[in-house]
DOMARVEX-266512 format. One record per residue (C-alpha): x, z, y; residue in one letter. Coordinates in steps of 0.001 Angstrom, whole numbers, plus 500000, padded with zeros to 6 digits. Each point is the difference from the previous one (the first is absolute). Example, Ala and Ser with C-alpha at 12.3 -4.5 7.8 and 13.67 -1.06 7.14 Angstrom:
2
512300507800495500a;501370499340503440s;
***
This chain:
732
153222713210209140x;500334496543500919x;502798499003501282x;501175497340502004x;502838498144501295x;501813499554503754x;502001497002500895x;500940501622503240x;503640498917499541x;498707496503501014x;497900500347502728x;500233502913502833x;501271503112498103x;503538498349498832x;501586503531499528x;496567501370498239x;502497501347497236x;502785501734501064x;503679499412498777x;500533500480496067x;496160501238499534x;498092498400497103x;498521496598500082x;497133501997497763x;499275501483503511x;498428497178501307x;497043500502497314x;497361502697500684x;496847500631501307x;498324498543502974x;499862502889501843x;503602501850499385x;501616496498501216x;498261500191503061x;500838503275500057x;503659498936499562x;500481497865503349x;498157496409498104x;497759497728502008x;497257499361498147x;499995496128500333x;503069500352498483x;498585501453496635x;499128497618497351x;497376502128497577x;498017496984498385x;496479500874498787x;498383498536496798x;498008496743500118x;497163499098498404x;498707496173499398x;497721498340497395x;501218496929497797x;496381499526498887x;496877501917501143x;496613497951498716x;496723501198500458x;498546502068497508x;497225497945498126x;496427500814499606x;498822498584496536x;501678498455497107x;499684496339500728x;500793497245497117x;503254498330501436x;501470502553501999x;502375502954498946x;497816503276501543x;502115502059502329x;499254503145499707x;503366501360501340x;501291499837503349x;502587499377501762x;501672497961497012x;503607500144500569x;501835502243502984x;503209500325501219x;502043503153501022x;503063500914501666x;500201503352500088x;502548502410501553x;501627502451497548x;497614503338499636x;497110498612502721x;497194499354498196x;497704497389500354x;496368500134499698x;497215497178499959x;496699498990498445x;498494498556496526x;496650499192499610x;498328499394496807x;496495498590499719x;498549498982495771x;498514496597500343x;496390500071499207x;499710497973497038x;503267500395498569x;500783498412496505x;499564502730497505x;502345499623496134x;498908502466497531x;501502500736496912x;498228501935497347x;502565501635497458x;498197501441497279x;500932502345497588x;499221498921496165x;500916502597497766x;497392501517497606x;498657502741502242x;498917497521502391x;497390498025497494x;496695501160502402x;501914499460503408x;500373495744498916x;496714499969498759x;498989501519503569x;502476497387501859x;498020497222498135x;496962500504501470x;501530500527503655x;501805496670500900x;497093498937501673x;499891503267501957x;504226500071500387x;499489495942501988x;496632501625502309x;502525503122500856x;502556497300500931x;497615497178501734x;499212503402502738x;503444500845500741x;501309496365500658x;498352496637499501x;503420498844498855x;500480502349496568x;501479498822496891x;500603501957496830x;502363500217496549x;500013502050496993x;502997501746497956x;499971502868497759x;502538502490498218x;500831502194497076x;503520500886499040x;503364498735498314x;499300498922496534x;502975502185498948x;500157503380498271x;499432502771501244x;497064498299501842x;498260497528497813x;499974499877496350x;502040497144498680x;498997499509496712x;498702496341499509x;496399500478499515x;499787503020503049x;501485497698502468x;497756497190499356x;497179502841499649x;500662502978501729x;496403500945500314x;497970502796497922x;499360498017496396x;496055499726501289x;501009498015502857x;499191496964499601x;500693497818503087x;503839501626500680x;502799497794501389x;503668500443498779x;502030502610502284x;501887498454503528x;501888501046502777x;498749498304503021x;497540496986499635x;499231497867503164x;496628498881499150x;498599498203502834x;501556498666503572x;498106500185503810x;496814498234499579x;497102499882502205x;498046499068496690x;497599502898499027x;499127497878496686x;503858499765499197x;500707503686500398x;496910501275497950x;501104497469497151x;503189501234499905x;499109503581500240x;497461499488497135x;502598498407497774x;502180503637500295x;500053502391497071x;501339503086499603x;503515500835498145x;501853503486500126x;503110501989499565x;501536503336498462x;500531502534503318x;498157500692502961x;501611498794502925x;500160496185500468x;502577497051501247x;497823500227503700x;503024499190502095x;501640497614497297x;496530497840500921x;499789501244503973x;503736498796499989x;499124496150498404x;497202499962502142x;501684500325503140x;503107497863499766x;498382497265497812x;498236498691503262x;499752496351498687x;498438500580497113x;497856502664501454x;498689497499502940x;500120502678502533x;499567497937503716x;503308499948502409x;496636501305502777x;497789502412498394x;499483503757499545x;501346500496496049x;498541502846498030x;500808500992496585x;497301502100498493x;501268502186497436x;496872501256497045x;501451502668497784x;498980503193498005x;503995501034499324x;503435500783501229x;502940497913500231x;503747499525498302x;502570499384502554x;502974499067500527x;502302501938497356x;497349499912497220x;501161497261498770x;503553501766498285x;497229501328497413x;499619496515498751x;503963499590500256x;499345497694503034x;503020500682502467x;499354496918502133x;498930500869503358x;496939497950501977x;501538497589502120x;496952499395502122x;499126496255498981x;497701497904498450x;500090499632496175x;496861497728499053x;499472497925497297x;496607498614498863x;498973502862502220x;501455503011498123x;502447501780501505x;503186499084497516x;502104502631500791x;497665502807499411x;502184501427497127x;503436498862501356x;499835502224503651x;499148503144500502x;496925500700501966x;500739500263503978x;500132502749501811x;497788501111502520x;502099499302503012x;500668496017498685x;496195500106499884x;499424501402503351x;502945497318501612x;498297496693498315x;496284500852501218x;501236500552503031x;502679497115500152x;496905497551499044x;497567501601501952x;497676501506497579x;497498502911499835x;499142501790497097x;496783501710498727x;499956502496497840x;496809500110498085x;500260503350497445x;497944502062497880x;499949503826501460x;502541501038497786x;502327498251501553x;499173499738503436x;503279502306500953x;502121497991498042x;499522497555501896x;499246501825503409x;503873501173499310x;501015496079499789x;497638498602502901x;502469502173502001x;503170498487498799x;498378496518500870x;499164498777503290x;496364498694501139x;498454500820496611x;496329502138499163x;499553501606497031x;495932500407498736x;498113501702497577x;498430497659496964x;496792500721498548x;500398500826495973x;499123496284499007x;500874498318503291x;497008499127501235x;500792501290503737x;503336497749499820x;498202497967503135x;498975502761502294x;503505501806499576x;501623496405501138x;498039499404503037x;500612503543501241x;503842499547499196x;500261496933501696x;497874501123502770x;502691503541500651x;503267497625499430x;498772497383502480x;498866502716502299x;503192500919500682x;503550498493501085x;503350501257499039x;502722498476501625x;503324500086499031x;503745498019499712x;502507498636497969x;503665500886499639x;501278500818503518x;503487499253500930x;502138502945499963x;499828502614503005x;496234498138501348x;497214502647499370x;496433498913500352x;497081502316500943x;496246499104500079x;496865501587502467x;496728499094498509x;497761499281503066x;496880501628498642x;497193501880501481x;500827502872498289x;503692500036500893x;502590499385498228x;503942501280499535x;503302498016499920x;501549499398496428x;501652497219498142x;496718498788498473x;496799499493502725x;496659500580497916x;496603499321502202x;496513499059499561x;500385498006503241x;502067497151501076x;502918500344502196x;503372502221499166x;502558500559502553x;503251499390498369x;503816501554501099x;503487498655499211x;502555501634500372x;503638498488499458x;502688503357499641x;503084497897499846x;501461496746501191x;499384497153497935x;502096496932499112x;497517497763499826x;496345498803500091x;498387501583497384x;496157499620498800x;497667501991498177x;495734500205499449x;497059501880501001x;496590499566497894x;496624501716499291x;500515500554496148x;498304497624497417x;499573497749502846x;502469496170500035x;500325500613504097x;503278501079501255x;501041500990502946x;504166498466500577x;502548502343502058x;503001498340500934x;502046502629501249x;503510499865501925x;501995502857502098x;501062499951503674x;503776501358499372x;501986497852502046x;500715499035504070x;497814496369500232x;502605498311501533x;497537497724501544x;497529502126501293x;500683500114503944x;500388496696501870x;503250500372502017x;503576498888500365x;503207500877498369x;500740503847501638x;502845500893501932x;500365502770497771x;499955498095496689x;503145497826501763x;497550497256500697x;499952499822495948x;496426501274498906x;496982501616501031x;498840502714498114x;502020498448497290x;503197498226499868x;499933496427499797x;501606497991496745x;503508500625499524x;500164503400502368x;499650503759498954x;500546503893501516x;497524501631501988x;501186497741503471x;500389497017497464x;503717500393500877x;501359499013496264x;500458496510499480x;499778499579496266x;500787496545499760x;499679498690496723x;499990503505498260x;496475501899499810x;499131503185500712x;500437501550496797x;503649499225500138x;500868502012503264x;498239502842498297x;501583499737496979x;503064501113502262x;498697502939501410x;499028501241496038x;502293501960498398x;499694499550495934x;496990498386500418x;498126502713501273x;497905500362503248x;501037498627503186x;502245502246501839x;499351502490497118x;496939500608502176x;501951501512502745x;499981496964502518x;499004496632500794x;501525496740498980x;500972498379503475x;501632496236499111x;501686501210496484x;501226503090501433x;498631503496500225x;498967502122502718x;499700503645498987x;496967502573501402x;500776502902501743x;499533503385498313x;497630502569501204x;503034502082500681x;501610497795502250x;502569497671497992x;499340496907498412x;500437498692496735x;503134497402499867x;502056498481497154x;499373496269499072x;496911500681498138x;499075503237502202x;500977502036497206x;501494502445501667x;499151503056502272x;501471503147500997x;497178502740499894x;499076500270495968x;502920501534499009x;500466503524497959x;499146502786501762x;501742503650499768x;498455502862501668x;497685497403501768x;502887498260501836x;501025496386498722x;502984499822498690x;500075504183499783x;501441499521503684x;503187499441498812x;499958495847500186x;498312496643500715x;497597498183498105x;500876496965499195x;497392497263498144x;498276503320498678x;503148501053498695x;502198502719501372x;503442499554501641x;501283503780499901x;502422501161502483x;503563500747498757x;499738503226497950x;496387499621498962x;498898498221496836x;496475499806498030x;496916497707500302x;499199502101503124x;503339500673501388x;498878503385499250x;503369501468497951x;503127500706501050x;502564498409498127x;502221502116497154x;500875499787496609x;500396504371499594x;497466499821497560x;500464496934498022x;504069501005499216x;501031500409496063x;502659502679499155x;502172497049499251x;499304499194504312x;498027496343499237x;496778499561501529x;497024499799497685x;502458499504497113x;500590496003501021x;496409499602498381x;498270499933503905x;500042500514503685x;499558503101501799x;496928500134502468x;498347502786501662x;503114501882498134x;498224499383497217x;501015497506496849x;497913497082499783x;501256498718496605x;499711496853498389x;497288498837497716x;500047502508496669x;502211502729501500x;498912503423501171x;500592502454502950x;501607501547500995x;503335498521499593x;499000497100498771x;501796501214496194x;497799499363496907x;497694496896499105x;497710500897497182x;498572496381499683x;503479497922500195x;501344499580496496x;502609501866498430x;503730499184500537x;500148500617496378x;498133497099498832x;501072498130504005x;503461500525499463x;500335499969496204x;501606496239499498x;502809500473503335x;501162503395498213x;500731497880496738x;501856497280502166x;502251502869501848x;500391502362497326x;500988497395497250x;500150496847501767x;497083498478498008x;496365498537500459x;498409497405501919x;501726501021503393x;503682500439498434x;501549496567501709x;498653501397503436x;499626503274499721x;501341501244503416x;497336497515501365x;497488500488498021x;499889504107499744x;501542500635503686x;497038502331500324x;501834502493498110x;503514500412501749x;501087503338498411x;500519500259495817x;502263501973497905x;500932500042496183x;499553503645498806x;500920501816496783x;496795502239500206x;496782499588501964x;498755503047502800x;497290501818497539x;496011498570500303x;498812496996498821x;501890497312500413x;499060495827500141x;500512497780497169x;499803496387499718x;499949497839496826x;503159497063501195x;500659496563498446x;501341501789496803x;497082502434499399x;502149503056500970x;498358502438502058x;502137500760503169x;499283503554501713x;500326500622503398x;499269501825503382x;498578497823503004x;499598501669503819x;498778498495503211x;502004500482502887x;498549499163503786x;498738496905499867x;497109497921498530x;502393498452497082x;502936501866500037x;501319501701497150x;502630502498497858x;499964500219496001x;502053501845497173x;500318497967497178x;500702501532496613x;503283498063498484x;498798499988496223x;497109498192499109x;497709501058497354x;500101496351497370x;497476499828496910x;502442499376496626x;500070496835498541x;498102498973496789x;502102499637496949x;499477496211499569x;500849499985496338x;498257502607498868x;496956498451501751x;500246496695498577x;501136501407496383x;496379501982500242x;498270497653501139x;500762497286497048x;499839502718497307x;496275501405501161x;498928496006500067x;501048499608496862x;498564503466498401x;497050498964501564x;499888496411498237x;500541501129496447x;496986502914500679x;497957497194500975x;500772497627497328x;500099503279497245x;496236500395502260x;498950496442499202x;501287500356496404x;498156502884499390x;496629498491501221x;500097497219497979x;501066501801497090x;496412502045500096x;498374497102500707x;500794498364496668x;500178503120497988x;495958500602501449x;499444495986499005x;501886500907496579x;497698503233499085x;496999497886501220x;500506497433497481x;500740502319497121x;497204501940500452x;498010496660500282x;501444498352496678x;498805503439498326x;496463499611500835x;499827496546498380x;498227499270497061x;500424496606498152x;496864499112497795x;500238499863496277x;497099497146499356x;500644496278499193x;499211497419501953x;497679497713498485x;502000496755501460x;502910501163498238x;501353498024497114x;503289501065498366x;502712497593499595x;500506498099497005x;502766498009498844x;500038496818497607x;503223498419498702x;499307496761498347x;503213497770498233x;499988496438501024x;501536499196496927x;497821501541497454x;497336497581498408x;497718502543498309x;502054498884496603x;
***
């Protein structure tokens, strides 16, 4: 339903709502306010407008100097109201004559050797095709194989530079992408160039199509593709392709960023990103306004059915086996893709939906893409929420430059300056249907001063929440509470409070036995419980000892409710507190023998347990020990009395002490084993050199025994000779 929105309370009906009813009431639909006592001149329900920003005629033919319109209106702008939708016309009309860029992206691995002899022969053909669909055609080359990276093209040296069969002779070395030739309206230039291409190969079957689609597309400069023209890519393959993921084979993790990578018209980057995916592919060619053709061999003709439908505005045909047919199946591409118009949009701003009615012969059904053979769409916004602000979006035939411009804004507030007329006696001669600067409340009876708005509401907020916690309106700062369905009205400063949610017993609030309070229950005297709905005793919650719930809780319902760890029904045992034992361990050492860390303040300190005696003998069971500041154990008995930390203990007068080392004996040990174990190390270290030497000993003996000394003389040797000679003697 649309609703909309009475300012009765200024005009005639000044009591349309009635005391502490919802300002919400005010909005509704036309015909339940009339219904509800409001004039209708007194209703403001705005309606969408419509107006055009620019709305040219659509052109004819293609003339030299002029941009072609083939798009109209140009640029609209809407302001709708929230869920009324708004509905008006587009007309498309293809300029006769409209530049035509096609791009012929051929596939050059070995299997395709007799479809480029075939393409050789047909450039004169390809420029005739072109010359009847538009006077104004132009034409470029590019072809494809795959990554020159294992798993899909042999590396070694002498296979990449020839990665044809060994009889091959004219075989170029293996590429990724290779832009061969740009637009040209030369037929001479693109025969040359296609005559000058050889074949190459690579090691699987599919092939690095979108890698080259991809370049293609975004590398527009280099390309040459027109800002005004119809842009085809046509696509010649016999094989499948790698996608995006294919690429971890080769250990490449880098993911296709979607740009241009050229460089003496290779694509660089061919084994440094993975291959794209087909959704990147898909968002580029439509981004730059492109159509592809996909010109196959049979076998793959599904293949690439199954992708044609992933891709917008693009035909898929059938080659021949040696392409001769490439020609024919272009013409009758072009001629189903130009026969029809698909119209879609952009990003919309959130909560805007956009439908589209083809207006075609045959009839047509609303969606959020129009597809006709004709001209004319009928297109519907719809805007399901207010918005802040003017926001824009775009509306195009696909692989066409001509957009359509929405600028789109909400009707969600009272225009202040719609209705030509005084200041009101009702707004306090302050306003008309708004207050004038400085004044606010709905009779613009709040002078603000030099505060805003926000800062009287802030009052009427409690912890930042809504205004009035939703239960009022904010009147000047202060809140004024609704009235309940029931009769009462919400009050408190921040209407927080009301009387008629409180608990119920037996269906009566309150269990009829008190008032409700701020959805709490005020019992009357002998009632108690959430509900009022007990009468008060403590019968059941009484210990033989006569405390209630042991000291450990309060009695409701006649029932223990005991504190946190302690169970019903009187409120006795705690299975998850810790034991006294270990609790109470260090203020039994301070009473009992007036040591530990609490002995200076020990009646401060251990108050909890107010009750201890010194005993000869402990009750039989297992007593508690604790280790004290002497490493005696000390053995007692610990009971709680009523009370959360309240306490009795039996303490057991002699302590059970370890005996002391005997120091000497200790020390006298201790110097004799150190030095028994010296002289066994030293007799140890004796020993081993003692059968070191006697082994070195037996070694040489045995040694000397084996030597033999040779009995022969040396032939140098001369023996010694001695001559005495008298210096006195004469020979007389």
């Amino acid at each position: 339903a649309i609703y909309s929105i009475t300012v009765a309370s200024l005009f005639h009906s000044q009591n349309f709502i009635k005391a502490g009813e919802r300002e919400a009431a005010r909005c509704d639909t036309w015909a339940q306010l009339v219904e509800r006592g409001c004039m209708e001149g007194d209703i403001i329900s705005p309606e969408n407008t419509f107006s055009f920003s620019k709305n040219i005629a659509l052109s004819n033919t293609a003339l030299d100097k002029e941009e072609p319109i083939q798009l109209r209106p140009q640029e609209v702008n809407l302001k709708l109201k929230p869920g009324l939708p708004c509905t008006f016309k587009l007309d498309f009309q293809r300029v006769e004559g409209y530049p035509v860029d096609l791009y012929y992206l051929m596939d050059l691995s070995y299997s395709m050797e007799d479809d480029l002899r075939s393409i050789k022969t047909l450039g004169n053909e390809l420029f005739n095709a072109l010359q009847g669909i538009t006077k104004k055609g132009q034409i470029g080359f590019g072809s494809f194989v795959d990554k020159t990276v294992l798993p899909f093209t042999n590396t070694n040296p002498e296979k990449l530079n020839k990665p044809c069969a060994e009889t091959e002779k004219y075989c170029q070395p293996a590429f990724g992408y290779r832009h061969v030739l740009s637009m040209t309206e030369n037929k001479a230039e693109f025969e040359s160039e296609v005559n000058k291409q050889r074949i190459s190969g690579n090691l699987d079957s599919p092939e690095g199509t979108l890698d080259a689609i991809m370049q293609a597309a975004v590398c527009g400069d280099r390309i040459g593709w027109r800002n005004s023209s119809t842009r085809l890519i046509v696509l010649t393959t016999d094989d499948g392709f790698h996608m995006a993921g294919d690429g971890k084979l080769a250990g490449i993790l880098e993911p296709n960023d979607e740009r241009c990578y050229m460089d003496n018209n290779l694509y660089s980057k061919s084994n440094e990103m993975d291959y794209p995916s087909v959704g990147q592919v898909a968002n580029q060619l439509e981004k730059n306004n492109i159509q592809p053709i996909f010109a196959v061999t049979k076998n793959m003709e599904q293949v690439y059915r199954e992708l044609s439908k992933m891709i917008p505005k693009s035909e898929v045909g059938v080659l021949s086996a040696d392409s001769h047919n490439v020609v024919e199946l272009i013409k009758n591409a072009y001629n189903r893709l130009s026969s029809k118009v698909t119209v879609t949009h952009d990003a919309l701003p959130d909560n805007v939906r956009v439908t589209y009615t083809p207006l075609c012969p045959e009839g047509g059904t609303s969606r959020d893409k129009g597809v006709c053979n004709n001209v004319s769409f009928n297109v519907t916004v719809t805007a399901d929420e207010c918005m802040d602000s003017v926001m824009s979006f775009l509306i195009g035939p696909l692989g066409m430059k001509d957009k359509l411009k929405v600028n789109l804004s909400t009707h969600c507030k009272c225009e202040c300056n719609d209705i030509v007329m005084v200041d009101h006696q009702n707004c306090n001669g302050k306003g008309r249907h708004c207050c004038n600067a400085g004044f606010v409340g709905q009779m613009c009876e709040c002078s603000i001063g030099e505060k805003d708005e926000s800062s009287l509401r802030a009052a009427c907020r409690k912890d930042n929440g809504t205004d009035c916690e939703g239960r009022g309106d904010c009147v000047c700062g202060i809140c004024q509470c609704y009235t309940l369905p029931g009769g009462s009205t919400y009050y408190g400063t921040h209407c927080e409070c009301e009387n008629e949610s409180c608990e119920k017993f037996q269906n009566k609030l309150c269990g009829g036995n008190g008032k409700c309070r701020c959805k709490n229950c005020e019992c009357n005297p002998g009632y108690e419980g959430t509900a009022c709905q007990c009468k008060k005793s403590d019968e059941q919650c009484r210990t033989l000892s006569g405390s209630v719930c042991s000291g450990r809780g309060t009695c409701q319902c006649n029932q223990c409710k005991c504190i946190e760890g302690y169970q019903r029904p009187y409120c006795l045992t705690c299975p998850a507190c810790h034991s006294p034992c270990i609790t109470k361990g260090k203020c039994i050492e301070c009473w009992g023998f007036q040591t530990g860390p609490f002995s200076k303040n020990c009646s401060q300190a251990c108050a909890s347990i107010n009750k201890f005696k010194m005993v000869e003998m402990l009750p039989p069971g297992k007593p508690c020990d604790v280790r004290d500041v002497e490493n005696c154990r000390v053995f007692f008995t610990i009971e709680q009395l009523d009370g959360e930390d309240n306490y009795t203990a039996q303490i057991l007068k002699t302590r059970e002490c370890p005996k002391l080392p005997n120091i000497y004996a200790i020390i006298g040990g201790s110097i004799i084993g150190v030095t028994v174990i010296g002289i066994l190390i030293l007799l140890l270290i004796k020993g081993l050199f003692y059968m070191k030497d006697l082994k070195e000993y037996r070694k040489f003996m045995s040694d000397a025994q084996k030597t033999r000394w040779s009995e022969n003389k040396n032939p140098i040797f001369q023996e010694a000779t001695t001559t005495v000679a008298n210096p006195t003697f004469t020979g007389e």
